[in-house]
N, C-alpha and C positions, 0 to 999 in steps of 0.2 A: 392538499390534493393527494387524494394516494392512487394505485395503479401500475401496471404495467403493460408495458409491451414485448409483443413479440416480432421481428423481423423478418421476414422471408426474402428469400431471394438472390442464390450462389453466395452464402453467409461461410465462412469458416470451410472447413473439411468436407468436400464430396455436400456442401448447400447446405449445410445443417442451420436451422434457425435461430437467432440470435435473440434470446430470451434479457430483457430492458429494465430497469425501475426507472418512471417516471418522476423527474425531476418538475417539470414546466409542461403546460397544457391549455392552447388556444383553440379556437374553432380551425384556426388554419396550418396550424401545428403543432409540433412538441417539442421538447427536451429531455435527451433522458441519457442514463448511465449505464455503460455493459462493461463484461471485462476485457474484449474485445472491438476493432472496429469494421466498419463496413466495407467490402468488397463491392459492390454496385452500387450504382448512385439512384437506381429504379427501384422502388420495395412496396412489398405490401406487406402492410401494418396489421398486425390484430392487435386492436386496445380492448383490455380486458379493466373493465373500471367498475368501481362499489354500485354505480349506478347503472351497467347495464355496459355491452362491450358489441365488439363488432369489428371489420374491415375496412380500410382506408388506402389510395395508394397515396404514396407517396415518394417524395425525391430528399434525400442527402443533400442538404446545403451547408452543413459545416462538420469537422468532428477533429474534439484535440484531447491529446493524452493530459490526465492532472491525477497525478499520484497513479500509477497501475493501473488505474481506470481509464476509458473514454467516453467522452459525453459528446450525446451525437444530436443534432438538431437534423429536424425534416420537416419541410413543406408537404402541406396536405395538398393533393390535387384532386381526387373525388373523395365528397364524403355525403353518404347520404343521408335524408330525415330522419330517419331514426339513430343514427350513430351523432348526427348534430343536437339532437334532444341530452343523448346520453354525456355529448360532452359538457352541454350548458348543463346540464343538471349538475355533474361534476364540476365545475368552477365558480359556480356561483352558490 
């Protein structure tokens, strides 16, 4: 699975967005790796995937530091038909 994300949402310095490599990738969420971590637990996602990208929001349900990095898990709360096509396309 390859991809990434992008984060929005009081990210870092004055809200800058927090740019992801995608580790892990459900219909109801993701996994993924930044060099930083998340300031707000509300975000909206842009997944930019081989197969097609789009909008998501989502919520922060976990993030822990392993080596310099952090790997941040989020629950998907809306995601619509076409960004759900583009994720099944991408894991299966």
């Amino acid at each position: 699975m390859r991809g990434t994300a992008v984060f929005h949402s009081g990210w870092g310095r004055h809200g800058a967005p927090l740019h992801t490599m995608l580790e892990n990738l459900s219909q109801t969420g993701a996994l993924a790796s930044a060099a930083s971590r998340p300031h707000d637990d509300l975000l909206d996602v842009e997944l930019r995937l081989a197969e097609g990208g789009g909008w998501v929001s989502a919520r922060c349900v976990r993030d822990e530091q392993v080596n310099k990095r952090w790997r941040i898990a989020v629950a998907f709360d809306r995601v619509d038909p076409a960004m759900r096509s583009a994720i099944d396309a991408t894991i299966t």
